[in-house]
C-alpha positions as CSV (number, residue, x, y, z in Angstrom):
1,X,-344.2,-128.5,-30.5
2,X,-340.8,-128.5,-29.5
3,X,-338.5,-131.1,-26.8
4,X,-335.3,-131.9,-26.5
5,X,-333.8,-135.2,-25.7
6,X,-330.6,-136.1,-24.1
7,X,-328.8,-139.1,-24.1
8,X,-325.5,-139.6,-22.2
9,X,-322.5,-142.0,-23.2
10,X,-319.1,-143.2,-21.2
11,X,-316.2,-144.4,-21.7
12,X,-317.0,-147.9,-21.1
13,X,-320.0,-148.0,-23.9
14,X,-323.0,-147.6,-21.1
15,X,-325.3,-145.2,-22.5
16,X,-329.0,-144.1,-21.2
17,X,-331.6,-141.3,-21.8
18,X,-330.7,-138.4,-19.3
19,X,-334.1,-136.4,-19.7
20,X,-336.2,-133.9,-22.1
21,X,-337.4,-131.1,-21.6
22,X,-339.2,-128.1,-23.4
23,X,-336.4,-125.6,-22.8
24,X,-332.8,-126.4,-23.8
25,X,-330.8,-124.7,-21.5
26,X,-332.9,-126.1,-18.5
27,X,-332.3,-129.8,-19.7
28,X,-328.5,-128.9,-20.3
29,X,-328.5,-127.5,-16.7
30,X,-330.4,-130.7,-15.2
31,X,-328.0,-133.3,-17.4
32,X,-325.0,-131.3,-15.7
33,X,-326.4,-131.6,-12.1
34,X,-327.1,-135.4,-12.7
35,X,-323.9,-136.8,-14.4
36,X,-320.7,-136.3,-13.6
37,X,-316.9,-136.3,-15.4
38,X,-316.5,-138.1,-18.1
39,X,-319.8,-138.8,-19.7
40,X,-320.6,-137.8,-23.1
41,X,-324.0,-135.8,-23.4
42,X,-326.1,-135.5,-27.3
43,X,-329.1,-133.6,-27.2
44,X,-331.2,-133.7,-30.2
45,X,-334.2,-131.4,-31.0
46,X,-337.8,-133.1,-32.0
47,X,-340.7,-130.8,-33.3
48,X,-344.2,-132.6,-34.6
49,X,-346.4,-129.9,-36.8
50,X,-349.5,-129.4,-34.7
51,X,-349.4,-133.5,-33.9
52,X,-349.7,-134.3,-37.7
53,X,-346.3,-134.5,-38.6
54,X,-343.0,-135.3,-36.7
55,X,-339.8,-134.1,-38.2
56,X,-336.7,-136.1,-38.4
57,X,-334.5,-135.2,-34.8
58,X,-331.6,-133.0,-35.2
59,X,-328.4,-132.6,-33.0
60,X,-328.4,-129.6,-31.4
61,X,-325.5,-129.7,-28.6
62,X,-322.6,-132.7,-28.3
63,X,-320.3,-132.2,-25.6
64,X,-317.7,-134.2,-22.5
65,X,-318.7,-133.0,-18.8
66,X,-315.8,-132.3,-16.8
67,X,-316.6,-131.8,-13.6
C-alpha cells in the first residue's frame, strides 16, 4: 500500500503536516488550495508490503508555492 505525506515549511521555521493521501497529484492539488505564497511543501512516499513490512519514506516532490 501506497500514501503520500506532505509536510509544509515557511520562512519563519513553522512547519506542520498538510495531509496524505493515496493519489499524489490529488494531495499536491489539496496542499495548493490550502497554503498559500511562500510555504515550502516535501511530500514523501510510504509503502508497507502487505502490512508486514514498511519501507523507509522517500521524497518524491519538494517545491515553494507562489501564489
Amino acid at each position: 500500500m501506497t500514501r503520500y505525506i506532505a509536510t509544509v515549511t515557511n520562512n519563519q521555521g513553522a512547519g506542520e503536516k498538510a495531509g496524505e493521501d493515496k493519489n499524489l497529484n490529488k494531495l499536491k492539488a489539496y496542499v495548493r488550495s490550502r497554503y498559500g505564497r511562500g510555504w515550502t511543501v516535501t511530500i514523501v512516499k510510504t509503502e508497507k508490503d502487505s502490512g508486514i513490512m514498511d519501507f523507509e519514506p522517500v521524497e518524491v516532490a519538494k517545491f515553494t508555492l507562489r501564489k
